[in-house]
N, C-alpha and C positions, 0 to 999 in steps of 0.2 A: 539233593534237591535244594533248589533257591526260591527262597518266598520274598513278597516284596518287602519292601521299607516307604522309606520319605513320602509323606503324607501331607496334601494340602488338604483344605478342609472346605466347603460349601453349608452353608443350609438357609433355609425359609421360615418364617412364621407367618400361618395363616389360619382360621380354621377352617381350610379346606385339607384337600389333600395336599401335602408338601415333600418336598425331597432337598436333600443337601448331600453334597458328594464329598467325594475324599481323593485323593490324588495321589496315588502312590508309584514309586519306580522300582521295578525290579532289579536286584542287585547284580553285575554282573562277575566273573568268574575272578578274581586278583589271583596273580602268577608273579609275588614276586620274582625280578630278575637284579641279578649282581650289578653293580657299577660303579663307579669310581665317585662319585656324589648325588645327592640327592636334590632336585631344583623344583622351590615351590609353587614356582609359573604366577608367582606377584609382581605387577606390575609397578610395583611402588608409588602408585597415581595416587593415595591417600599420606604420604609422609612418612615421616616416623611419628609413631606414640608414647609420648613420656609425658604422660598428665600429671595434674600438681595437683588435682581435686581428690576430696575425700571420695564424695562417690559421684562417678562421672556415668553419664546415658549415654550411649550410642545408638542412634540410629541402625538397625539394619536395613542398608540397600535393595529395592526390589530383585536384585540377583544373589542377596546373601554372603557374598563376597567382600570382604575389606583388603585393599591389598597394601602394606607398610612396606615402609624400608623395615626400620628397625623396629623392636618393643622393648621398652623400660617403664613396668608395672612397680610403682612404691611401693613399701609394708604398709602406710599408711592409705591406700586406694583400693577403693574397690568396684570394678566396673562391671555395670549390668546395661542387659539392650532392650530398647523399644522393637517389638516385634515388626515385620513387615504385614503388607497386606495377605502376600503367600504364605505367610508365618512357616518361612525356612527354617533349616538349619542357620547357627553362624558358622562360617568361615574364614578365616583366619588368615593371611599368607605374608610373608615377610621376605625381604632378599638376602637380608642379613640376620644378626641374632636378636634373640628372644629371650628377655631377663624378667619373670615373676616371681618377686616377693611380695607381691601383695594379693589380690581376689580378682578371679574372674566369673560372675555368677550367673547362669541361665536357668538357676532351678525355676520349675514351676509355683503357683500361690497358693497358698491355703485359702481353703472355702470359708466363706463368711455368713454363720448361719443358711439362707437358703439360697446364697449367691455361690457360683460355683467357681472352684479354684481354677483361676489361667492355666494352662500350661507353659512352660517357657519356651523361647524359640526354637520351633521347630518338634514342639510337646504338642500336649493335645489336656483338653479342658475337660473338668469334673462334671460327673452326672447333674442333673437338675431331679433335685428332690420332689414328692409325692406331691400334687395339688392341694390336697387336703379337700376338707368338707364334702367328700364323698366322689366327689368329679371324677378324678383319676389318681387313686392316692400313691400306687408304685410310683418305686424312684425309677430314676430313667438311667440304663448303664453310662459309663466315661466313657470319652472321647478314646480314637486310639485302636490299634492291630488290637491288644488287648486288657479293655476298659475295665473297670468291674463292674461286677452285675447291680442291679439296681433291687433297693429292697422288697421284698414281698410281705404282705400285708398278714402277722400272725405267725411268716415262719423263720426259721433260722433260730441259731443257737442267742442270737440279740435278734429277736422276733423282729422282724420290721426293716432289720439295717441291711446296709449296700454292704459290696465285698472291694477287698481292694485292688487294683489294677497289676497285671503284670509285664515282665519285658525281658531281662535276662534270666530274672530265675519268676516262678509263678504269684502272683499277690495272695494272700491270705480271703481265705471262704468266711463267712459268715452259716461253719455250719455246712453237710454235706448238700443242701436244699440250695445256697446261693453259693455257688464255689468262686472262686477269685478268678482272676484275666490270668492267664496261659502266658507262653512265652513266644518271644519273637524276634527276629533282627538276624543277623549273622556276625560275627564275633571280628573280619576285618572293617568293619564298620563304613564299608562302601558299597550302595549311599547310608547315609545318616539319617538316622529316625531318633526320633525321642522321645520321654515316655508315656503311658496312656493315663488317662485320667480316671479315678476313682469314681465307685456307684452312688447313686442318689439314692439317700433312704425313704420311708413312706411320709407321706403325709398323717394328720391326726383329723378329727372333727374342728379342731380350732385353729390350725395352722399348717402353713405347707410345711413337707419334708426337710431334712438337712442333706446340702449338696456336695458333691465328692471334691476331693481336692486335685487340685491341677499335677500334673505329669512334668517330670524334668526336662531342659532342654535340650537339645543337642550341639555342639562346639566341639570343631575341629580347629588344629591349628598347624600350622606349617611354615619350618624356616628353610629356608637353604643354608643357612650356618648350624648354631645350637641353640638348642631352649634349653633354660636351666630355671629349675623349679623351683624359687623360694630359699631362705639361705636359712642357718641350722634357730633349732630355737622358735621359731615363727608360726604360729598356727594359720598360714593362711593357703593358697593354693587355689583351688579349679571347684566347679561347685555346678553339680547337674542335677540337684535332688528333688523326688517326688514330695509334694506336702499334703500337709493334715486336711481330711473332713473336718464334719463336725457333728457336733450333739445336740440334738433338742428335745425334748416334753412335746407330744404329739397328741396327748389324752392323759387319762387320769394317772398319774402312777409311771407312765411309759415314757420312758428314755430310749431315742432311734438315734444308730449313729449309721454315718455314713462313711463310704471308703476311702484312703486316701492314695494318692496319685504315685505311677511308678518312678524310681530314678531314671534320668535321663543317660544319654551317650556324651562320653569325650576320648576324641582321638588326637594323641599327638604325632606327627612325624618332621622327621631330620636328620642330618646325615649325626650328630649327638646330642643326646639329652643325660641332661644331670639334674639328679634333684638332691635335697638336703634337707628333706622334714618334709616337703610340701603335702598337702589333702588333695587327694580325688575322689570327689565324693558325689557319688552315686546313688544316694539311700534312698528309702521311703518315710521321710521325715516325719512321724506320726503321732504328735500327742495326743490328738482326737482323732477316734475313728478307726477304722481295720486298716490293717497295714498294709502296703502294697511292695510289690518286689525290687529286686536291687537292679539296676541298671547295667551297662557297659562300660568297660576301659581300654581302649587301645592304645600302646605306645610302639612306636615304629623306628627304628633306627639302626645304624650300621653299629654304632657304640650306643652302651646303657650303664650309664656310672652313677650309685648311689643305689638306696634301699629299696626297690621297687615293690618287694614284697611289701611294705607297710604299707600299701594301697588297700589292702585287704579286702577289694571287692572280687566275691567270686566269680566274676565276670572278666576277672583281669586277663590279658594277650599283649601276648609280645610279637612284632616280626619284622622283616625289613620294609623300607618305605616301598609304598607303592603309591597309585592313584590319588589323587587328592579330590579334583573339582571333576564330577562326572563328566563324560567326551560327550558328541555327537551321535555314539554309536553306542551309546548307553541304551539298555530295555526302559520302558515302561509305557505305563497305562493310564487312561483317563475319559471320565464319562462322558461320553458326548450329547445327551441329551436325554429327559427323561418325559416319559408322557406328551413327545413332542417337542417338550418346550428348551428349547438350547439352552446348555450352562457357560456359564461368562469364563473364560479363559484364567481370569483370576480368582477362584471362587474361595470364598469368605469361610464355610463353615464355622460357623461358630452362632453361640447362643447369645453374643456381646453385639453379633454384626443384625442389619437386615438380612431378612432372607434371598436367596441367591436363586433361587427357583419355584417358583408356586403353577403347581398342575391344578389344573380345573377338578374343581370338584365333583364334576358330573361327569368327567372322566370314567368309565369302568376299571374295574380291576379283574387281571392286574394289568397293570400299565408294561406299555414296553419301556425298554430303557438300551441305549445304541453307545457301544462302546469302541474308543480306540488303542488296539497295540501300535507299539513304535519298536521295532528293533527287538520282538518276542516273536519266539519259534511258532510258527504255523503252526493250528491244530492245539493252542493252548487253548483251555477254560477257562475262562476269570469267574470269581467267585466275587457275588456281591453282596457284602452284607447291610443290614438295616438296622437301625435304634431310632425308636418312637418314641415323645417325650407320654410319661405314663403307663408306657408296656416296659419291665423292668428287664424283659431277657432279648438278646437280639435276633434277627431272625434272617435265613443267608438264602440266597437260590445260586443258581448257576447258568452261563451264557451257553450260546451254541459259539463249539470251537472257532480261533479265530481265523479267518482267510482274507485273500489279495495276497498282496506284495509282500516281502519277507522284511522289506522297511516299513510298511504303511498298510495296516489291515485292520478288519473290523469285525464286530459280535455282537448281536441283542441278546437279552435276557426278560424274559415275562416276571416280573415285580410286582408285589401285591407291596402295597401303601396303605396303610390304618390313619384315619381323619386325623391330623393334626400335623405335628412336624416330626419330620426325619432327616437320618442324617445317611446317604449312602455313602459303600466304602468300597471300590473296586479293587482286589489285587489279585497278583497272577504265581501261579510255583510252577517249576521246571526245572527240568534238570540240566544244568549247560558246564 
């Protein structure tokens, strides 16, 4: 069975009733096949990269795509990316080789007090802690396939606190009453997801909750020569990692923490890669807050020379190159309108952005909600889930299967919406 992945994100703030979507593609079947070399389909319309900056931004382009000739990364550099409006994955592609000794980093932020942690590109952002002063003091789950729970008011082995996200392997409960985010992705890492963000814990009588930390990025990279990974000696390398909640005094005596964000995904392919000490690092960075799970590693090539095993994440795979940038003939799915009111093609999700969709509040529940497959078998169900800020657990329904054309079909779903804001999350499993 294929569940989906690559997740854009929607939502609103209003107090009415509100919906934010999520955007995900289902992963299609990789087969690798034999062949004489591997070609990463870069156009080399962005140059070569050999920056002189200690720490250089990049832009990601609204298609996620950077396409190089060459890459020369210094020991002394280290590059991280301004997210897009889609907040993609990065993508990587080069015509020729690929030399890092120095940092490529899309991990996600740590939550700041009751500000909730980013995810990194192509991740997904930390729960929003409890209102406090009685309103709605549950935390509200992380972003993400699977966020962690938000805290419940009184229970849990840290009464009060969120749990932490999961992805490759499961995030850490708070406690059999708030369990951790579950797992997700599939292990060739096509498409790319990355990882979910950590719960919000309660509010107090004098203060909102503490919010969960953001989810690691996702980064692929691809050469049609070789990538070689950092040279001996060198602590630097590739960096996808989930980061910390946080802690606050909520009331008398009580300390509430919240969860923190899972590691993200990195894939590399080429016809060789070499590495000499480099990190792939995938973790759930957590010095505040419950921990969240490890992330993804893929590395792809005809030849593999040097210690791979020191990647040490359990999530680690090997195989030959395949697929890089999804085709036309790729699955996936996307909400097309909720309670009537059409979603914007680029939708925002996030608690940073405006909201992306505001249903009337006079609306009855539940609402419908009109979705589309692309290139997903006839007769699938999408399953759509929900997270309220202030209801700590999520809550899913399911479409009528989908019909039309076997390229272009459609499904509603009857959706119940609780007053305030949400985030919905469309995705589809099957077996292909």
């Amino acid at each position: 069975m294929k569940a989906l992945t690559r997740p854009l994100t929607l939502r609103s703030r209003t107090s009415a009733l509100v919906a934010c979507v999520a955007l995900l593609t289902v992963p299609a079947t990789v087969v690798p096949v034999a062949a004489q070399s591997f070609v990463s389909g870069s156009t080399g319309a962005d140059g070569p990269l050999n920056p002189v900056c200690t720490t250089c931004v990049i832009d990601v382009p609204p298609s996620g795509v950077l396409n190089y000739t060459t890459i020369n990364i210094g020991s002394g550099t280290t590059i991280t990316f301004n997210r897009n409006a889609a907040n993609t994955p990065v993508t990587i592609l080069a015509t020729g080789d690929v030399i890092i000794a120095g940092a490529i980093d899309v991990s996600g932020a740590a939550a700041v007090s009751g500000i909730p942690g980013r995810g990194g590109p192509g991740g997904f952002d930390g729960g929003v802690g409890g209102q406090g002063f009685g309103s709605s003091p549950d935390g509200t789950p992380g972003g993400g396939p699977a966020g962690g729970q938000g805290g419940v008011v009184g229970i849990g082995t840290l009464p009060g606190s969120g749990s932490g996200a999961g992805h490759g392997t499961p995030g850490t409960g708070n406690g059999a009453a708030v369990p951790g985010g579950g797992t997700y992705g599939v292990q060739s890492l096509f498409p790319l997801v990355g990882g979910s963000g950590g719960g919000g814990g309660v509010g107090g009588p004098l203060s909102s909750g503490p919010a969960g930390g953001g989810g690691g990025g996702a980064l692929v990279i691809a050469s049609s020569g070789t990538i070689t990974l950092n040279v001996s000696f060198v602590s630097r390398g590739l960096y996808a990692r989930g980061f910390s909640g946080s802690s606050k005094a909520v009331g008398l005596a009580q300390n509430v923490a919240s969860g923190c964000g899972s590691g993200g995904s990195i894939r590399l392919v080429a016809n060789t890669i070499i590495t000499n000490g480099a990190q792939l690092d995938v973790r759930s960075v957590c010095s505040l807050g419950v921990v969240g799970g490890w992330g993804r590693i893929r590395v792809e090539a005809y030849s593999l020379q040097g210690n791979f095993s020191a990647f040490g994440a359990p999530t680690f795979s090997t195989g030959l190159p395949g697929p890089v940038v999804p085709g036309p003939g790729t699955p996936s799915v996307r909400i097309l309108s909720i309670g009537g009111v059409s979603v914007p093609a680029a939708a925002q999700a996030s608690y940073f952005n405006p909201p992306d969709v505001n249903v009337n509040p006079a609306a009855p529940n539940p609402v419908s909600v009109v979705l589309q497959g692309i290139n997903v078998p006839l007769g699938t169900v999408l399953n759509i889930g929900v997270i309220t800020e202030g209801i700590a657990t999520r809550s899913s329904f399911v479409s009528t299967p989908l019909s039309g054309g076997v390229g272009l079909s459609t499904a509603t779903a009857s959706v119940t919406l609780p007053p305030g804001t949400s985030l919905l999350t469309a995705t589809a499993t099957f077996a292909q």
